[in-house]
Every structure is written in C-alpha cells, then in structure tokens.
C-alpha positions in Angstrom: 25.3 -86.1 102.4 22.2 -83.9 103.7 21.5 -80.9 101.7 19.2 -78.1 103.7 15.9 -77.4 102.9 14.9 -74.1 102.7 12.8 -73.9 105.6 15.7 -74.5 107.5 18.0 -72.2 106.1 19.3 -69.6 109.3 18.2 -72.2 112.0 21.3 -73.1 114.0 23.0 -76.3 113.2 22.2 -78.9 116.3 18.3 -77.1 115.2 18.5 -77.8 111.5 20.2 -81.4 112.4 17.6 -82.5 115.0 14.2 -81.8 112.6 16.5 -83.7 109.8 17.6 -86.6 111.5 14.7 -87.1 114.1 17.4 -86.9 117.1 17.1 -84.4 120.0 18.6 -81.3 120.3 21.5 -82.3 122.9 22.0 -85.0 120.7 23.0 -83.2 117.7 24.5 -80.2 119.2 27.1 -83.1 120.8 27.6 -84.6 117.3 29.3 -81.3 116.5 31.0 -81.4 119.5 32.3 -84.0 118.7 33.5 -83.5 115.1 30.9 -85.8 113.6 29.5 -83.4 111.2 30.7 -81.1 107.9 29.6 -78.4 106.6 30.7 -78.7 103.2 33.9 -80.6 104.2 34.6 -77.8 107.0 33.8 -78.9 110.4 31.4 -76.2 112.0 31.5 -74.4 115.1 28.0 -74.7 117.6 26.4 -71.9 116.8 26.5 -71.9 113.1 23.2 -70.8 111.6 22.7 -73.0 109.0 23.2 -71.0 105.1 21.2 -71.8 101.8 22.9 -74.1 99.5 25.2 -76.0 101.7 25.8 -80.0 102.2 25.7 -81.8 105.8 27.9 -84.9 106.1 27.2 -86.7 109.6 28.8 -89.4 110.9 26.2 -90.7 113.3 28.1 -93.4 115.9 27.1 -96.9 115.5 24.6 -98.1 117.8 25.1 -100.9 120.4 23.2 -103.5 118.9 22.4 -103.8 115.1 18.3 -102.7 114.5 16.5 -105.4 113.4 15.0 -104.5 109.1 11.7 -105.4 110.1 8.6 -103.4 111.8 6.1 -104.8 113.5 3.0 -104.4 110.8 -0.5 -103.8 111.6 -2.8 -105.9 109.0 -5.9 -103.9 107.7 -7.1 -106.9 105.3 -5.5 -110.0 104.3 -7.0 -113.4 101.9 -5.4 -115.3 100.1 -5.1 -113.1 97.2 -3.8 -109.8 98.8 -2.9 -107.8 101.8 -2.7 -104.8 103.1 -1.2 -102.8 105.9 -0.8 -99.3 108.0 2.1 -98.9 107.0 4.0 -97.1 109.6 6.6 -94.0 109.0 10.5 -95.2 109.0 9.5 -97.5 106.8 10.3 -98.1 102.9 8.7 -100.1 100.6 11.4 -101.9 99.6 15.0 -101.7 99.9 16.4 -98.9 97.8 20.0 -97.1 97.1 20.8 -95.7 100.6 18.2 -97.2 102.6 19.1 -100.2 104.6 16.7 -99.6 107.5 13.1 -101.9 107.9 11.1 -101.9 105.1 7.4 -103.4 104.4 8.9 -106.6 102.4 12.0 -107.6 105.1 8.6 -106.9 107.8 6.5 -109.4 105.9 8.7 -112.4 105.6 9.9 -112.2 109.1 5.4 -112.5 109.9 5.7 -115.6 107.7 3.9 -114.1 104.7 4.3 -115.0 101.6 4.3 -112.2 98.8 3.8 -113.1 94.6 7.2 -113.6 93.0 6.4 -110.8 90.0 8.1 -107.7 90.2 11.5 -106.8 90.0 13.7 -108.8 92.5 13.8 -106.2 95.4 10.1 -105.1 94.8 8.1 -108.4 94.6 4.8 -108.0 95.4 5.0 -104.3 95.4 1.7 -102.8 93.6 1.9 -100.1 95.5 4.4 -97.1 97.1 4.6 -94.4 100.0 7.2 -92.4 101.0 9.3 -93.5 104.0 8.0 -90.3 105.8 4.4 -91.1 104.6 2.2 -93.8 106.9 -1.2 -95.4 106.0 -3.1 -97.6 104.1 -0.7 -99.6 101.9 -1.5 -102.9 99.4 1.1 -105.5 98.7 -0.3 -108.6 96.1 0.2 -112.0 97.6 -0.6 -114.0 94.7 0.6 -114.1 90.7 -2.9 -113.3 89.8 -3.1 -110.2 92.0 -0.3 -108.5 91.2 -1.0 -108.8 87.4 -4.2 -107.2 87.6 -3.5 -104.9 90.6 -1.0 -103.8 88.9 -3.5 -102.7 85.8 -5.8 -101.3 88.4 -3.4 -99.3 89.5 -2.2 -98.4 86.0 -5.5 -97.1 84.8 -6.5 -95.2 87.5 -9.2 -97.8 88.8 -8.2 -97.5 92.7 -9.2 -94.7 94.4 -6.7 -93.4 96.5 -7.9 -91.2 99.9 -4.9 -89.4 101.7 -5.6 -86.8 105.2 -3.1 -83.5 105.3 -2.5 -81.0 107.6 -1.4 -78.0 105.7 -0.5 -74.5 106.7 -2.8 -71.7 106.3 -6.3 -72.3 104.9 -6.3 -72.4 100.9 -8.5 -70.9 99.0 -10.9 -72.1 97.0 -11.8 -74.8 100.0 -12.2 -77.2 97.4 -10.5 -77.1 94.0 -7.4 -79.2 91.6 -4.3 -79.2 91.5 -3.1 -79.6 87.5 0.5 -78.9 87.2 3.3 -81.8 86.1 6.2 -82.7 88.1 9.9 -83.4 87.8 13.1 -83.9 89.0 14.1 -79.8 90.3 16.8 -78.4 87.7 18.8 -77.6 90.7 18.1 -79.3 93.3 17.9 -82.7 92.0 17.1 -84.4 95.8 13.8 -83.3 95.5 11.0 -83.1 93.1 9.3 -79.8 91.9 7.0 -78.6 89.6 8.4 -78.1 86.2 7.1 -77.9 82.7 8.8 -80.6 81.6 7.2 -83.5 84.1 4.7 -85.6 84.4 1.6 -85.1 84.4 0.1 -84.8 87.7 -3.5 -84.4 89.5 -4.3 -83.4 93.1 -7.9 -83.0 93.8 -8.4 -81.6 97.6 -11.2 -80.9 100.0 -10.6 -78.6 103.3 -12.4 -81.2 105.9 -11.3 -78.8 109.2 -10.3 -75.6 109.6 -7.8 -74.8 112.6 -5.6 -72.1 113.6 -3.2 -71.5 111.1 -4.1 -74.8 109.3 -6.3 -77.0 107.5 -7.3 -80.6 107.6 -7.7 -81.5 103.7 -8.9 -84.7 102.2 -7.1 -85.9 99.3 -7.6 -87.4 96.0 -4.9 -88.6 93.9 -5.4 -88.6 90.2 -2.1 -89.7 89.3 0.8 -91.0 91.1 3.9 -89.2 91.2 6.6 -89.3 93.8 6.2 -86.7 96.8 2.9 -85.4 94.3 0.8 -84.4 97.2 4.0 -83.0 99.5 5.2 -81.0 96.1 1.4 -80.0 94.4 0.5 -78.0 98.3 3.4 -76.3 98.7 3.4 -75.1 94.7 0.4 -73.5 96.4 1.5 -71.9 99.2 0.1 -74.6 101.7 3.0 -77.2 102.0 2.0 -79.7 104.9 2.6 -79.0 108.4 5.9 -80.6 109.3 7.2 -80.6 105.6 10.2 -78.8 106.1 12.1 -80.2 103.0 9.2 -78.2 100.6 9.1 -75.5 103.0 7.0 -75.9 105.9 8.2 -73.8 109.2 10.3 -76.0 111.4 9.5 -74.3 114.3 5.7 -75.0 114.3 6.6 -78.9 113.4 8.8 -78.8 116.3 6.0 -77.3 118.5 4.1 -80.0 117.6 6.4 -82.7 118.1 6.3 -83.4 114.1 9.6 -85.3 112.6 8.2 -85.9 109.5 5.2 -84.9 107.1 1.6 -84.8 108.4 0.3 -86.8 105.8 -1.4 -89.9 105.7 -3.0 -92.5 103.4 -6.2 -93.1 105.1 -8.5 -95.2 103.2 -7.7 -97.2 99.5 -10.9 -98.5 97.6 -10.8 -100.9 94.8 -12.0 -104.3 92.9 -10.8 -107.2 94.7 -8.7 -108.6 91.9 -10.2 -112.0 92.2 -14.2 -111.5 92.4 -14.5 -108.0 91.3 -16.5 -107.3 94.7 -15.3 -103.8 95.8 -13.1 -103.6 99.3 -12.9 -100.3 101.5 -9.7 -100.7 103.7 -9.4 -97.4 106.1 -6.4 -96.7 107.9 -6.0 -95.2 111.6 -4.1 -92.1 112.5 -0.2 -92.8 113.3 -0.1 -91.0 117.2 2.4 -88.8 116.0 -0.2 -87.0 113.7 -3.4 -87.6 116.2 -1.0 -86.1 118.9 -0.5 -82.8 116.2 -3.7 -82.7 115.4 -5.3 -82.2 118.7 -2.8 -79.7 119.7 -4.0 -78.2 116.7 -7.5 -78.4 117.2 -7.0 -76.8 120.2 -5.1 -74.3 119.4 -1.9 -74.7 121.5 0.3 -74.5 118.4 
C-alpha cells in the first residue's frame, strides 16, 4: 500500500506511479491498463489525477528471473577492525518489515566478509544507518571490539557526520541550525515530521553553491533521527530536490532524471576504534546526483 505524497497530489496516475516506483511512464500507465493498480480498492481509469489522502495498491508482475539481495559494494576503507562502503541507493541496511530487496549485510557475505556477531540478529555489525533512498559513506564494524566502541562513538556524538544536498530555492541565512525535534506525523504515520513531542534533533547547514532555483548545502548532523535531514529542510521551506514524499516538485526531479532524494553522505570522520588515530573516509557522487547536478549547474533545469 503507497500512500501519495503531497507533491504529487493532481499529477495523473501513470505520473504519480512512475516518480514512486522508479518505473517509466509507459510502464505504469500499462499497469493500469491492465488492472494492476487500486485506488483505494477501486480500480482507476488512465487519466485519473491523483487526489490528496488516497492509498495505491500495485500489483507489480513478477519478473523473469528472481533479483539476486546482493549489490555490488564499492569499499572506501577496510582493516581488520572495520569497513566501510558507498553505499549505493536501492539499498537497506539491513533487512526490515517489507523490504526483501539487496541490502548492505546480504552484499557483504556474498564478497566473503566477515561482520562482528553483536547486534540484534538481522543488524549485526550495523553501527551505522541510511535510508534506502540515501547513498554514501556508510561504516559497518567487523570485529567485537569495534562495534562496542563504535557503537559509543556513535552514541555520544563523537563521529562527525558530513552529508551534500541539493535543495530547492536558496535559504536564508546561508548558514544557520536547524533545532526542532521530530516524530512520527499524527496523521500520516509513513513519514516522519516535526512535532513537539519528538526527539530532539540538530541540522547544522552551510550553502556551498548556489544554482538556479537551488542550492548545494553541506551538512552536519548533530543528532541522528530517521529521514532528519530530508524532514528538518523541508520544515524550512527547502525540501531536497527530488524529495517528493516531504514535498519537493516532481516535475523538476523528473527533469532531472531524479527517482529519489538528492542527498548524500559524503565524508564520515572518526577515532579508529582500535588506535585512536583519526580516519577521514570521503565518499564519491552516485551518477544519478553528479548527472542532476550539472544540469543544474548549468541551468538546463
């Protein structure tokens, strides 16, 4: 069950389905041809703009051959101790309710590498999280003694945490913090919001670039709460270019050939857990963003 975002609200269905799902246009549309989707039970017709409060059921056909739940993981550092990768997007963590795709574990023990055993059973190893849509720099402890004190790191605020986004418009102040908590939405309870009953959350930003219509921001992260960055820019009226689940317009993300966020975790910086000595991993552009980005820069979007 897909609920619709607000920034999708009035687009027609095989529109609203395609930025969703990450499938083509002609796709979609012939997924409601053929009677694979609901609208709230009700089975649409083509042109259906898609209304505000409404849940999608689609009953996507099953593929020819069974997708493999690994990726193919490019290593940013590894010892014996510790090791991490960019992670790319499509893939989780870990597995999760609803998510039986590739994710960074399932990727690592099919390259032969051996994770620490702490954790709970689906999350061994696991010091450190981003969203499926979200690529970058991502840590994952190898050894027992890693993942003990990565995990304290972690938990007082000792790893500094850099993230790149592409937002829409240009905020003002250019440089400033973000200080509001965030929950569960009362409502909407698929996505997270800010609330005055969450957690307490910190976003410190820095514009890097300033493009038409946009803005290249550095970001530090404070705290970790889920979707924190995604949820914290678009409290302030600059949700990140592609974003259209917190609001984003879908029709500049599909200009620039964006399925997902434009957000990335582009450098992590902490004690190595073993001597102490500091370690700066830095973490490439996915093409899908460096593609956005240039069509950005240059102002074709």
């Amino acid at each position: 069950m897909l609920p619709v975002p607000e920034g999708l609200v009035g687009e027609r269905i095989d529109v609203g389905l395609s930025r969703m799902l990450g499938l083509s246009r002609s796709q979609c549309a012939s997924l409601v041809e053929e009677g694979r989707v609901l609208v709230d039970g009700e089975v649409p017709s083509k042109s259906l703009r898609l209304p505000m409060g409404v849940l999608l059921e689609v009953d996507l056909p099953t593929p020819d051959t069974t997708p493999p739940p690994t990726a193919s993981l490019d290593i940013l550092y590894e010892d014996e101790d510790l090791i991490v990768i960019n992670k790319p997007v499509g893939v989780a963590a870990h597995t999760g309710p609803g998510w039986d795709g590739p994710t960074v574990i399932s990727s690592l023990e099919a390259a032969g590498v051996r994770v620490s055993t702490s954790g709970p059973t689906e999350r061994q190893g696991i010091v450190q999280r981003l969203d499926v849509g979200t690529s970058g720099a991502m840590m994952v402890a190898k050894s027992e003694l890693a993942y003990g004190r990565l995990k304290n790191a972690f938990r007082r605020r000792e790893v500094r945490k850099i993230y790149h986004a592409v937002v829409e418009g240009h905020p003002d102040p250019s440089r400033g913090t973000i200080d509001a908590p965030i929950g569960r939405h009362p409502s909407r309870t698929w996505r997270m919001a800010v609330t005055e009953d969450g957690k307490r959350a910190t976003t410190h930003y820095d514009v890097e670039e300033l493009m038409a219509g946009a803005a290249l921001l550095e970001v530090n992260l404070e705290t970790g709460r889920t979707h924190q960055i995604r949820v914290h820019m678009a409290a302030i009226g600059h949700p990140c270019v592609g974003d259209v689940f917190y609001g984003a317009d879908p029709r500049r993300a599909e200009e620039l050939g964006l399925v997902r966020q434009w957000l990335h975790a582009v450098e992590v910086e902490f004690r190595h857990p073993r001597t102490e000595e500091k370690v700066v991993v830095s973490a490439p552009y996915a093409a899908d963003l460096e593609s956005a980005l240039e069509t950005l820069r240059n102002g074709a979007a």
